[in-house]
N, C-alpha and C positions, 0 to 999 in steps of 0.2 A: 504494500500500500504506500503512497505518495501523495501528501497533502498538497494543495496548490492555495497560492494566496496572487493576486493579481487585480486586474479591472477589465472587463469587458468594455471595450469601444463601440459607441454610437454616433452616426453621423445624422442630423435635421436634414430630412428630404422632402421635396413638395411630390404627392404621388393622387395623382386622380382629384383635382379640386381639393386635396386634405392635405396634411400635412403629419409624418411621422420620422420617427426613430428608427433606421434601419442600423441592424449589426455589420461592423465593419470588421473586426477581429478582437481574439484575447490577447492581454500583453501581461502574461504572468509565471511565477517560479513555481516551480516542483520542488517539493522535500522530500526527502529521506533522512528519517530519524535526525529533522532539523537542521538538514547539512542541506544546502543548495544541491540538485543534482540535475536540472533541466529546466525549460522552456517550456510554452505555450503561447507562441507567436501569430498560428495560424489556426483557425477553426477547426479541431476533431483532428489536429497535428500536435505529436509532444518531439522533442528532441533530448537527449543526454547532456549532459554538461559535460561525461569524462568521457565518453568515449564515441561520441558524433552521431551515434544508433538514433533512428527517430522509427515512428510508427503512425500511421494515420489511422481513422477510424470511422465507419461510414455506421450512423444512425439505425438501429434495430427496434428499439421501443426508447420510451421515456414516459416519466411517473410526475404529477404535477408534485413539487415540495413547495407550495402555499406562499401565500404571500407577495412576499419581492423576492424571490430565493429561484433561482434558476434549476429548471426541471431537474431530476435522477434520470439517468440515460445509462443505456446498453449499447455499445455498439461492438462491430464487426472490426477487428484490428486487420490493418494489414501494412506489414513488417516493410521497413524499406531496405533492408539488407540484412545479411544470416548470418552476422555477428553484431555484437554487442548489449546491451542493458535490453533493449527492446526486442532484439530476436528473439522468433518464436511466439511472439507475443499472439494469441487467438482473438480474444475479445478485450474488451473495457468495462470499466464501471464507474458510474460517477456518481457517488452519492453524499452524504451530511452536507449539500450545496446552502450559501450563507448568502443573498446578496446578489447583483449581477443583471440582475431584467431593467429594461429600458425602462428609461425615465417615463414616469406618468406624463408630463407636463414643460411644458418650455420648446415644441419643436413648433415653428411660426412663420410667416412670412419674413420677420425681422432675424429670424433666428436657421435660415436653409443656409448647411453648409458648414453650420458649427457643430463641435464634437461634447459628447459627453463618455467620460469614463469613469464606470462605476462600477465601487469595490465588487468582490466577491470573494467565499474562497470556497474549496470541496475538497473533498479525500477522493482518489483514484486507485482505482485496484487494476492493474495489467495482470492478465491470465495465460499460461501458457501449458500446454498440453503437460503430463504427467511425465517425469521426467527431463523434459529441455529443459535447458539453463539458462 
C-alpha cells in the first residue's frame, strides 16, 4: 500500500451556454512507509521515484466516498515495463480518498481559463499476481 497526498487540477471552461470545472490532471506524491517513493502526474498514471517503473491504469468500477472526497476506484493496471516497483502490477485500488472533487462554485464568465487545485489525499494498493515481485 502507498498513500498519496497531492491536489487535483481544474481548469474554468465555458461548455454549452454553462460554465464548468473540467479535470486537467493530478500533481501528487506516493508514500511508502512515509519515504517519498513516486508520482502522480498524469490521470490513472503512477511512476517510481527509485527506479523509473510507472504503471497506468484504465477504470473498472468506482464507489461514491461522499461528500467532496473523490470516488474508491478499481482499475485494470497495465505495467509499462517488466522491471521494476510496478512490474507485474495487475490491478489498483484507491480507497480512504480525502478531498479532491471540483470546486462547487467560482467557474464564470470572469473566471474561463483559471485553475483551481485542490487538496486530496488516498491510500493505493498495487496488486500483483501470487508470486511476482
Amino acid at each position: 500500500m502507498m498513500s498519496a497526498s497531492g491536489v487535483q487540477i481544474y481548469e474554468s471552461k465555458a461548455a454549452a451556454n454553462a460554465f464548468q470545472w473540467s479535470f486537467v490532471a493530478p500533481d501528487a506524491t506516493l508514500y511508502d512507509n512515509g519515504r517519498g517513493a513516486g508520482t502522480q502526474s498524469t490521470a490513472n498514471q503512477w511512476a517510481s521515484a527509485t527506479d523509473r517503473s510507472s504503471v497506468s491504469g484504465a477504470v473498472c468500477s468506482v464507489q461514491a466516498a461522499g461528500g467532496s472526497n473523490l470516488p474508491w476506484a478499481i482499475l485494470q493496471a497495465i505495467p509499462a515495463a517488466e522491471d521494476g516497483v510496478f512490474a507485474g502490477v495487475t490491478s489498483i485500488q484507491r480507497v480512504n480518498t480525502s478531498g479532491g472533487v471540483a470546486p462547487a462554485s467560482g467557474c464564470d464568465a470572469d473566471h474561463v481559463g483559471s485553475e483551481a487545485r485542490v487538496a486530496f489525499s488516498a491510500d493505493y494498493y498495487f496488486y500483483k499476481k501470487r508470486g511476482a515481485r
